[in-house]
PDB file with one MODEL, atoms N, CA, C and O in Angstrom:
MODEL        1
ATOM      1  N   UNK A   1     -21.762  63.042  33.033  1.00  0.00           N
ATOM      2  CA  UNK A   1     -21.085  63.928  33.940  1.00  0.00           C
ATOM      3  C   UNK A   1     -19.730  63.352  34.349  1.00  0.00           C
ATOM      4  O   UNK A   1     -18.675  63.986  34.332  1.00  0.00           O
ATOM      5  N   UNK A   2     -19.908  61.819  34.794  1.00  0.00           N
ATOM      6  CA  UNK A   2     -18.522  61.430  34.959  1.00  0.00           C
ATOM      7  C   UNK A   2     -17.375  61.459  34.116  1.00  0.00           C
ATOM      8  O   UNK A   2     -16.270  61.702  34.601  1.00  0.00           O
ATOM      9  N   UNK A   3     -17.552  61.196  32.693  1.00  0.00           N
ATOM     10  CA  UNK A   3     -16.722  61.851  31.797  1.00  0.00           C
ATOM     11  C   UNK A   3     -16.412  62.641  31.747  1.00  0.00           C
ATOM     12  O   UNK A   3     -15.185  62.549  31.784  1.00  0.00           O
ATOM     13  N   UNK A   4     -16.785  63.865  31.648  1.00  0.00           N
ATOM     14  CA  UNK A   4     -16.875  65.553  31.827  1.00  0.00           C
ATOM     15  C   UNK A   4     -16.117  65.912  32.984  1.00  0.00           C
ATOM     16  O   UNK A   4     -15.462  66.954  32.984  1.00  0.00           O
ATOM     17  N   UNK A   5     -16.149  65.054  34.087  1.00  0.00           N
ATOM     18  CA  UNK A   5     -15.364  65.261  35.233  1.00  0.00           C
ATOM     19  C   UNK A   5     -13.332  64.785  34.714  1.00  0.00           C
ATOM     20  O   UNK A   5     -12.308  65.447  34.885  1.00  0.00           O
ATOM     21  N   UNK A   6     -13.482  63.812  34.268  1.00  0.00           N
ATOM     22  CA  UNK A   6     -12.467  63.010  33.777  1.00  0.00           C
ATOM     23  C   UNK A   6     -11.963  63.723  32.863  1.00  0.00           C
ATOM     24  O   UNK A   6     -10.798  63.356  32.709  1.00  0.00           O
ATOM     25  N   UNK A   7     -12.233  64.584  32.145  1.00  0.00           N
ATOM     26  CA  UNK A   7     -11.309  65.263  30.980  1.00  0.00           C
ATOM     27  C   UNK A   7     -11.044  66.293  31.594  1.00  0.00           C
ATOM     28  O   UNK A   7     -10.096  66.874  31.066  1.00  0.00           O
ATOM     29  N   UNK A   8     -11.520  66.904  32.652  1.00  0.00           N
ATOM     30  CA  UNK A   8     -10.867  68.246  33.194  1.00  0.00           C
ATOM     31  C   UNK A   8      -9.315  68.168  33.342  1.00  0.00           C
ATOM     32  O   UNK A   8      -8.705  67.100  33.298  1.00  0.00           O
ATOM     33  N   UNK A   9      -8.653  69.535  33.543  1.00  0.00           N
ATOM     34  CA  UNK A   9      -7.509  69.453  33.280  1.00  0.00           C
ATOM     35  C   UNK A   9      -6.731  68.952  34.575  1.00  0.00           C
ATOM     36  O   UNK A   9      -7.091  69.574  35.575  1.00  0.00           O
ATOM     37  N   UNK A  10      -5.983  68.211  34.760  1.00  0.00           N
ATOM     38  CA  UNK A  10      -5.070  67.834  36.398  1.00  0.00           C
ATOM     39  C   UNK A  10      -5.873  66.363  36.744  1.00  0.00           C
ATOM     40  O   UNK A  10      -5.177  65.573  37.382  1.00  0.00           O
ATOM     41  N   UNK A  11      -7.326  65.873  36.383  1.00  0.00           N
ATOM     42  CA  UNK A  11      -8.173  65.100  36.841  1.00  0.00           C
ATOM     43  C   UNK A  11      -7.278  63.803  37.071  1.00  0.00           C
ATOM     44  O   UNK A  11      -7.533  63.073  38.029  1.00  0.00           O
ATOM     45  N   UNK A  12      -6.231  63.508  36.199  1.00  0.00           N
ATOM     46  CA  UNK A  12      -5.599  62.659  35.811  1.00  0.00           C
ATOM     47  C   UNK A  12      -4.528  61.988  37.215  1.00  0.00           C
ATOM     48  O   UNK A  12      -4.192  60.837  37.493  1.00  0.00           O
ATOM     49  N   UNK A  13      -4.091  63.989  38.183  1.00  0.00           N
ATOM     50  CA  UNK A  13      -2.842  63.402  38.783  1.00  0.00           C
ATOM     51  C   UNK A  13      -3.633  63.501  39.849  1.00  0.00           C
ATOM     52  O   UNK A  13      -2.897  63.984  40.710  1.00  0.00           O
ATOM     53  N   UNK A  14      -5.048  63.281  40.470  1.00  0.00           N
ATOM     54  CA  UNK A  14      -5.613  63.210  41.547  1.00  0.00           C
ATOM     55  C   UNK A  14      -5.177  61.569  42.293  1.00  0.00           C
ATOM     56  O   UNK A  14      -4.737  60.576  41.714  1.00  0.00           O
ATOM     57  N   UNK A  15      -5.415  61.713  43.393  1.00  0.00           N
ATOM     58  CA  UNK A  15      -4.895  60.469  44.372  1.00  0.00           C
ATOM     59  C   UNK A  15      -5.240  59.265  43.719  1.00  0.00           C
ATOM     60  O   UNK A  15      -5.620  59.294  42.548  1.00  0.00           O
ATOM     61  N   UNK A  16      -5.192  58.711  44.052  1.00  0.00           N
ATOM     62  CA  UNK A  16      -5.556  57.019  44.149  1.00  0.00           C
ATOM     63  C   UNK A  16      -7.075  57.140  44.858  1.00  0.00           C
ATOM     64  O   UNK A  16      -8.024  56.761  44.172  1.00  0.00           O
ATOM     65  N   UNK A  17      -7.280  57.540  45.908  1.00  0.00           N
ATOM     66  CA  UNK A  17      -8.228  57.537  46.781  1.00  0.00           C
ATOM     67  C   UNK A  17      -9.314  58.671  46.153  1.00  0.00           C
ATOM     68  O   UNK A  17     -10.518  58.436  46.055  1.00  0.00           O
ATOM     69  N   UNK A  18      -8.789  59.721  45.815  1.00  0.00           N
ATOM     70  CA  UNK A  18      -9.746  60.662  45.178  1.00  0.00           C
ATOM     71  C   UNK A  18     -10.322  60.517  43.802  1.00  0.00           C
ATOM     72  O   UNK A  18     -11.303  61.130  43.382  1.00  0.00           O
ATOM     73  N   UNK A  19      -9.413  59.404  42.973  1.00  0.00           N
ATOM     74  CA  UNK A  19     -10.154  58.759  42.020  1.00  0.00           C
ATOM     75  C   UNK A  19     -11.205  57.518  42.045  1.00  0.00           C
ATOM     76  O   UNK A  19     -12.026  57.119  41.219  1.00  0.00           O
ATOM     77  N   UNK A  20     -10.848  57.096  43.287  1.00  0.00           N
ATOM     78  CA  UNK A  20     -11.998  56.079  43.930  1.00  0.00           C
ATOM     79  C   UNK A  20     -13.392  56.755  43.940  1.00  0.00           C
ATOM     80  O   UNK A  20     -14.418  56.469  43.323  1.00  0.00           O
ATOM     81  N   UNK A  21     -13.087  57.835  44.916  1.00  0.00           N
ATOM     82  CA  UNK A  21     -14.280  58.583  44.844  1.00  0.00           C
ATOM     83  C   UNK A  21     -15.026  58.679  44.050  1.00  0.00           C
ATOM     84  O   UNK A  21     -16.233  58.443  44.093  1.00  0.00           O
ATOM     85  N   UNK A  22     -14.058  59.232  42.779  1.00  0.00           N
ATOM     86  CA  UNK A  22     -15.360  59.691  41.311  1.00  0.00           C
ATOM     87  C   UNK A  22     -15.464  58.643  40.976  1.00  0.00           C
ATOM     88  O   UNK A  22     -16.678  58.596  40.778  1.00  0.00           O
ATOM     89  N   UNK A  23     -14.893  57.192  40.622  1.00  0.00           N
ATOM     90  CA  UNK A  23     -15.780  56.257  40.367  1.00  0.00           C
ATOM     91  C   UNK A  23     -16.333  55.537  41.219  1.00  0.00           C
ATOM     92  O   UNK A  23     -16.299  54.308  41.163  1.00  0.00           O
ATOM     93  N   UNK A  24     -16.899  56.173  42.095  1.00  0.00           N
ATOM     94  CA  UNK A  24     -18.121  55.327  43.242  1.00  0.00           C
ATOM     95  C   UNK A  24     -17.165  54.474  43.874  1.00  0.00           C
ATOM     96  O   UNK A  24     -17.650  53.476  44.406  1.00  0.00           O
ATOM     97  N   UNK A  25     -16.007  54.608  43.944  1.00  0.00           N
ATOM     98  CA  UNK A  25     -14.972  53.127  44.974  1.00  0.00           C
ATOM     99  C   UNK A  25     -14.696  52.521  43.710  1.00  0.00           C
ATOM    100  O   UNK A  25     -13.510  52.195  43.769  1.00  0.00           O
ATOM    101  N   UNK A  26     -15.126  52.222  42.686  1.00  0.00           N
ATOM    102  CA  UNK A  26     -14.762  51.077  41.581  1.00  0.00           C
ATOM    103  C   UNK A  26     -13.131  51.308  40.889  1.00  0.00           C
ATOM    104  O   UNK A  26     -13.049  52.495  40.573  1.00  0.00           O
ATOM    105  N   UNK A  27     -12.503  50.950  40.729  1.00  0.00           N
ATOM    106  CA  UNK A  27     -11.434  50.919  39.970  1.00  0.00           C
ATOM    107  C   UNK A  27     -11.566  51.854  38.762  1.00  0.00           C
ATOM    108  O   UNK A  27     -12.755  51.978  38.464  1.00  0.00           O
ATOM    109  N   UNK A  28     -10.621  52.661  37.845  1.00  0.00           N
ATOM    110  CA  UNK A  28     -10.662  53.571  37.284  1.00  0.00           C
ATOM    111  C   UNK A  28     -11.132  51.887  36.190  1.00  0.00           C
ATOM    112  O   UNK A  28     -10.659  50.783  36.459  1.00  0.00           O
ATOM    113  N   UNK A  29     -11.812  52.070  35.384  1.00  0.00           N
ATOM    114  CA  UNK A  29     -12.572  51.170  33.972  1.00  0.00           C
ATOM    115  C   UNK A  29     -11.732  50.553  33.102  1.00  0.00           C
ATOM    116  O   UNK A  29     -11.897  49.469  32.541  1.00  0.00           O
ATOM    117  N   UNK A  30     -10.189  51.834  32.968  1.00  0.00           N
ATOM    118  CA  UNK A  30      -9.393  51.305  32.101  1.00  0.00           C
ATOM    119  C   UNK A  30      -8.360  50.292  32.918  1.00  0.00           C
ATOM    120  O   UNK A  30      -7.743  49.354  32.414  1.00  0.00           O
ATOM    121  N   UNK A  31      -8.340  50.544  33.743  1.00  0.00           N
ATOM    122  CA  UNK A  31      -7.474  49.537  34.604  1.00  0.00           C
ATOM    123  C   UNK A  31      -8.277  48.079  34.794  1.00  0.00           C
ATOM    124  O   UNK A  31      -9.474  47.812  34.902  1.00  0.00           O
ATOM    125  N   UNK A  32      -7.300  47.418  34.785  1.00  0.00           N
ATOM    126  CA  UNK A  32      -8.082  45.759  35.789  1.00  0.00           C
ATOM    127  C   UNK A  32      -7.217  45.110  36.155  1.00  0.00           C
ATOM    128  O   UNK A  32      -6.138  45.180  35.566  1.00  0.00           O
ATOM    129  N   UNK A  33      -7.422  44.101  37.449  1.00  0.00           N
ATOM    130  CA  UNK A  33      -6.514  43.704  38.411  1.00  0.00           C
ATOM    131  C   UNK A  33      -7.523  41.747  38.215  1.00  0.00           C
ATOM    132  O   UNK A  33      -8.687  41.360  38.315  1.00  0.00           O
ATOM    133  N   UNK A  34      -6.432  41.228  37.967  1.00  0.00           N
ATOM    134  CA  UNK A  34      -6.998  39.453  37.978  1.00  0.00           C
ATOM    135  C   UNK A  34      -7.696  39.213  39.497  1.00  0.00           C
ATOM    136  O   UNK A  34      -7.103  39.124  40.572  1.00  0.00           O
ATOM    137  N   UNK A  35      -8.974  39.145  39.268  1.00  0.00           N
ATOM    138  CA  UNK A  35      -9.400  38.396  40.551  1.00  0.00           C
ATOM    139  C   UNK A  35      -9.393  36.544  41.015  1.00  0.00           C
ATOM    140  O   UNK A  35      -9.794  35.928  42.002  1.00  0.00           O
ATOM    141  N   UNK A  36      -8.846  36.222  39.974  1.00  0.00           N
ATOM    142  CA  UNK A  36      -8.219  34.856  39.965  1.00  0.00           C
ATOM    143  C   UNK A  36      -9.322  33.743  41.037  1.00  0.00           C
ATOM    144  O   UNK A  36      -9.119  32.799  41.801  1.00  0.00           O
ATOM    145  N   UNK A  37     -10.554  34.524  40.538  1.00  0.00           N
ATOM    146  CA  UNK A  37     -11.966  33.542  40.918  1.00  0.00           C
ATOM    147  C   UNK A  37     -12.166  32.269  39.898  1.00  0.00           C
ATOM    148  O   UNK A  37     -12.235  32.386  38.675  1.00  0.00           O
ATOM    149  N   UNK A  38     -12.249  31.011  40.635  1.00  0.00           N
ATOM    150  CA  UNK A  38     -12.399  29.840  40.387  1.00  0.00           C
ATOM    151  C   UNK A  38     -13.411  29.706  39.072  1.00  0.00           C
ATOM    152  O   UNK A  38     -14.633  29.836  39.153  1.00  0.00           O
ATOM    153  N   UNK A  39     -12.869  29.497  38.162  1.00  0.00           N
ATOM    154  CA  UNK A  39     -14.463  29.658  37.263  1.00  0.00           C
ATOM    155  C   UNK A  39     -14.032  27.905  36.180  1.00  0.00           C
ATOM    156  O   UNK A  39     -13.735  27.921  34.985  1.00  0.00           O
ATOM    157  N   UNK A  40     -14.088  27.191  36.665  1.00  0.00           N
ATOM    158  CA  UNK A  40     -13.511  25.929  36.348  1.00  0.00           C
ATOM    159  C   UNK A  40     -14.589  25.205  36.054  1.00  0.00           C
ATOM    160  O   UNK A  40     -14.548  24.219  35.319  1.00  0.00           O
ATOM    161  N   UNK A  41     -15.750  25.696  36.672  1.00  0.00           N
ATOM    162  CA  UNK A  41     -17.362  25.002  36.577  1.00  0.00           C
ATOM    163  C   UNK A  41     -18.210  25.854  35.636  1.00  0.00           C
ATOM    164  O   UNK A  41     -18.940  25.476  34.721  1.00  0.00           O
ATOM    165  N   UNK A  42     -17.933  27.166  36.094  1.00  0.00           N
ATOM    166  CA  UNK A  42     -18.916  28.126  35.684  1.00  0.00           C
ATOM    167  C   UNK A  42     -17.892  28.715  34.114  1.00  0.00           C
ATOM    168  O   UNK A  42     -18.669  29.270  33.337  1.00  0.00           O
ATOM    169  N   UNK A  43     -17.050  28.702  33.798  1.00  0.00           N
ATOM    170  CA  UNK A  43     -17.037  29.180  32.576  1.00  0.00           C
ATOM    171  C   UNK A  43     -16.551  30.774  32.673  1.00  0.00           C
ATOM    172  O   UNK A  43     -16.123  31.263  33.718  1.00  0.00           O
ATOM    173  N   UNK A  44     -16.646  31.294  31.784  1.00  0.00           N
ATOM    174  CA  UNK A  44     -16.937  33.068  31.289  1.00  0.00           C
ATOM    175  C   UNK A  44     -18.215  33.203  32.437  1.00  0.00           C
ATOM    176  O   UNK A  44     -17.795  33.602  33.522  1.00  0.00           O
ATOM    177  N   UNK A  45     -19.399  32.996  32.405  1.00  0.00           N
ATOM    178  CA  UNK A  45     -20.456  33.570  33.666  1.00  0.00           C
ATOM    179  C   UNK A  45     -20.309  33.678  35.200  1.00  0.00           C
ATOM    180  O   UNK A  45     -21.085  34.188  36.008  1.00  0.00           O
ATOM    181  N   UNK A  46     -19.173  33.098  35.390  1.00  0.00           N
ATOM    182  CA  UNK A  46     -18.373  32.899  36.607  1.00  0.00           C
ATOM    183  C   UNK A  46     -17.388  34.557  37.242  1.00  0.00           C
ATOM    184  O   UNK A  46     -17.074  34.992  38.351  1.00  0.00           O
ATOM    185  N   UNK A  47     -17.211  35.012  35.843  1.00  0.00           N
ATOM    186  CA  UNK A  47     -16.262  35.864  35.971  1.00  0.00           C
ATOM    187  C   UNK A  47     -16.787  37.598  36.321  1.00  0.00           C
ATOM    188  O   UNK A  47     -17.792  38.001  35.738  1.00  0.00           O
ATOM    189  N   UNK A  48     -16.233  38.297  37.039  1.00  0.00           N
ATOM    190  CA  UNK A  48     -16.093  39.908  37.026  1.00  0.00           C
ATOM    191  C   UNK A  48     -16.138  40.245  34.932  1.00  0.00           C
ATOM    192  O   UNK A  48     -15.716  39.670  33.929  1.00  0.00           O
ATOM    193  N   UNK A  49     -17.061  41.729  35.314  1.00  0.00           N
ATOM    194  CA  UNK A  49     -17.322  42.479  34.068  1.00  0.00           C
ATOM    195  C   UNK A  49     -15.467  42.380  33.324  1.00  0.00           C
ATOM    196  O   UNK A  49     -14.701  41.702  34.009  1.00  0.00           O
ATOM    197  N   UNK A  50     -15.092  42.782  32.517  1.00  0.00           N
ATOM    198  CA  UNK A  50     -13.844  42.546  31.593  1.00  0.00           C
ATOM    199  C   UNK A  50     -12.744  41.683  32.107  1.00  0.00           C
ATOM    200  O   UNK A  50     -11.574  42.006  31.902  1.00  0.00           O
ATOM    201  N   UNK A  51     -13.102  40.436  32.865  1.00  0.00           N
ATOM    202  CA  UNK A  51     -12.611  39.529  32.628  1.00  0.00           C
ATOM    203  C   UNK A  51     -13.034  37.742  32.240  1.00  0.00           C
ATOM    204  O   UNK A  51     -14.165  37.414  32.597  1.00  0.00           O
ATOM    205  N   UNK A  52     -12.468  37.022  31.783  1.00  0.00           N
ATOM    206  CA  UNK A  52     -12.584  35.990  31.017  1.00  0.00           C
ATOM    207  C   UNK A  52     -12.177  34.577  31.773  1.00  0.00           C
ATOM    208  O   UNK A  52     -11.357  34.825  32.657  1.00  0.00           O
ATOM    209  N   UNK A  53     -12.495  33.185  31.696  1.00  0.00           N
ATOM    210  CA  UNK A  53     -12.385  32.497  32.095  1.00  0.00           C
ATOM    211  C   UNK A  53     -10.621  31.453  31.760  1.00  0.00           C
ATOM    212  O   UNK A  53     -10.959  30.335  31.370  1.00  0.00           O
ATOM    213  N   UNK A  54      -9.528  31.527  31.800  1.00  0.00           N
ATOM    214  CA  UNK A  54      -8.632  31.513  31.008  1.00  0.00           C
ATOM    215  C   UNK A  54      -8.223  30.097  32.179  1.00  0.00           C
ATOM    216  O   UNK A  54      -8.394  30.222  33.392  1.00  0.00           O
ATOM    217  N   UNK A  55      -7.617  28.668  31.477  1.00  0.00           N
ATOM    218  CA  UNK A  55      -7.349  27.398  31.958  1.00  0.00           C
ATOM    219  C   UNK A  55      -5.841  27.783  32.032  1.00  0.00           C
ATOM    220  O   UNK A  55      -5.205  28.213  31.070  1.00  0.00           O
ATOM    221  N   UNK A  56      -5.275  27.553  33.448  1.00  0.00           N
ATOM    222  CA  UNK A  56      -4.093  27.582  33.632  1.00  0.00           C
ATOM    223  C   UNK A  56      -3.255  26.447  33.745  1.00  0.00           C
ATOM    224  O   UNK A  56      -2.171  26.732  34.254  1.00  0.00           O
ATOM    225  N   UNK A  57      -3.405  25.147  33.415  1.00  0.00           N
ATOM    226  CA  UNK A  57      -2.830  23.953  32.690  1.00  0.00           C
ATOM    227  C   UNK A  57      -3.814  23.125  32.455  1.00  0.00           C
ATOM    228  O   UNK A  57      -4.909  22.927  32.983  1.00  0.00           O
ATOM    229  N   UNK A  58      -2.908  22.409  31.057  1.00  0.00           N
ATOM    230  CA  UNK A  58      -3.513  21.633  30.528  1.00  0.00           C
ATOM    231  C   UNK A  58      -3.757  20.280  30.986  1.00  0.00           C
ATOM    232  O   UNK A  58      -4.565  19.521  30.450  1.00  0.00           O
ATOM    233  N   UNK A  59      -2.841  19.919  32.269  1.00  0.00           N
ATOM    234  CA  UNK A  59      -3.393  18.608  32.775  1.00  0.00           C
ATOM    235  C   UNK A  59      -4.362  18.621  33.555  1.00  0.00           C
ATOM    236  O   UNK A  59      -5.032  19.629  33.777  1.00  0.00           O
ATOM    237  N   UNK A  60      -4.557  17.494  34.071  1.00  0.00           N
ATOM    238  CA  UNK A  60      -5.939  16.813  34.956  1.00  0.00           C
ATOM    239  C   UNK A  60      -5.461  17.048  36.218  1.00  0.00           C
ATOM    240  O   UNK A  60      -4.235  17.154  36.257  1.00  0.00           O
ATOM    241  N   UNK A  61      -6.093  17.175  37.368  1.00  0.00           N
ATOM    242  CA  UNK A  61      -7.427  18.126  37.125  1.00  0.00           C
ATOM    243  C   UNK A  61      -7.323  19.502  36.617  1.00  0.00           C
ATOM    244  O   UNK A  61      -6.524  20.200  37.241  1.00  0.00           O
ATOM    245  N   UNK A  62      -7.991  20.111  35.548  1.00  0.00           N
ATOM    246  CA  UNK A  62      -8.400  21.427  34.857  1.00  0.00           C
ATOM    247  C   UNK A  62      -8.794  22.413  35.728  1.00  0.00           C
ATOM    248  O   UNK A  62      -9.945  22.560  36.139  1.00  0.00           O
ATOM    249  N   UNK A  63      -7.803  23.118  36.024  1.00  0.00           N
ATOM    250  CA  UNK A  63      -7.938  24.142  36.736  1.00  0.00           C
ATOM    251  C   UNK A  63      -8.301  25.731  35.586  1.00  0.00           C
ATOM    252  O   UNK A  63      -7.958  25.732  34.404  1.00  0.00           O
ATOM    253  N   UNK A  64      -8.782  26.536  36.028  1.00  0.00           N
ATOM    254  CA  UNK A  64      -9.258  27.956  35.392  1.00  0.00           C
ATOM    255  C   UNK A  64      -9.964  28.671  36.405  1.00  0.00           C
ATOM    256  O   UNK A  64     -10.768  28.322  37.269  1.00  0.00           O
ATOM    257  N   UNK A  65      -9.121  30.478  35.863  1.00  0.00           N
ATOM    258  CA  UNK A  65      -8.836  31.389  36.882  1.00  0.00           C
ATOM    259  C   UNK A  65      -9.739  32.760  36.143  1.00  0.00           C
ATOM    260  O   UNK A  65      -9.573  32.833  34.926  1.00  0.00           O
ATOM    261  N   UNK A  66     -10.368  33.491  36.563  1.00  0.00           N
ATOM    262  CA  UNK A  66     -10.913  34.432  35.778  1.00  0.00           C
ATOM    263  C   UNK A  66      -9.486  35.356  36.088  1.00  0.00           C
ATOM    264  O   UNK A  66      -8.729  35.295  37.057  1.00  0.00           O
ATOM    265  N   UNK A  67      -9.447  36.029  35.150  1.00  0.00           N
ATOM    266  CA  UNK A  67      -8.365  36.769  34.809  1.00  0.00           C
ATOM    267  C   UNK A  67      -8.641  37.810  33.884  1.00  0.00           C
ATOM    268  O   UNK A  67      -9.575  37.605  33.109  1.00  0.00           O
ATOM    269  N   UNK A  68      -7.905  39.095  33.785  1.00  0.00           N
ATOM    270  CA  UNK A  68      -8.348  40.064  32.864  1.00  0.00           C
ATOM    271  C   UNK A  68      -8.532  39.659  31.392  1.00  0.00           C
ATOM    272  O   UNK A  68      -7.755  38.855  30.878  1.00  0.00           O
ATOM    273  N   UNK A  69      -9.592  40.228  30.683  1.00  0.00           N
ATOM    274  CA  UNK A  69      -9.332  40.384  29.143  1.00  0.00           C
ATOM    275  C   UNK A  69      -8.322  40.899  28.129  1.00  0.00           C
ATOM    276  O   UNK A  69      -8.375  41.929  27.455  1.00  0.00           O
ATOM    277  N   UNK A  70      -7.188  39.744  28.181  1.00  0.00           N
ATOM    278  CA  UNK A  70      -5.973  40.125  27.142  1.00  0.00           C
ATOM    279  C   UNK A  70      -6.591  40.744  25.820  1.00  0.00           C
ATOM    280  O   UNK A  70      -7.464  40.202  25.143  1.00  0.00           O
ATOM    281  N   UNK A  71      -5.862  42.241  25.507  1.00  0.00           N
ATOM    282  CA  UNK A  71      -6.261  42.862  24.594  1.00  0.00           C
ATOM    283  C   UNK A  71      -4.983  42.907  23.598  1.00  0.00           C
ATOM    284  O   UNK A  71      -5.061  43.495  22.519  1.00  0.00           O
TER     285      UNK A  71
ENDMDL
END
């Protein structure tokens, strides 16, 4: 149904807020925003659904930020 909602015609130029709605509050799926959660211990299992564990320098101490999935 949520699809079906999403291809209607105009669905596209609805608010910001009224697209919250149809996806339950969640961010529209195709979008993603870096939540730049510590995942330095935990890896990839550390991270939000489509994002990845990515090391933001290479020196000591090894820091890594979950960050979106570069496509």
């Amino acid at each position: 149904m949520l699809k079906n909602i999403l291809k209607l015609n105009g669905a596209q130029q609805l608010s910001k807020n009224d697209q919250k709605n149809i996806f339950a509050g969640r961010p529209n799926p195709g979008s993603c925003v870096d939540s730049n959660i510590d995942c330095t211990n935990t890896g990839n299992a550390g991270c939000p659904v489509n994002q990845g564990c990515y090391i933001q320098s290479p020196d000591l101490p090894i820091v890594a930020l979950c960050q979106c999935i570069k496509k």
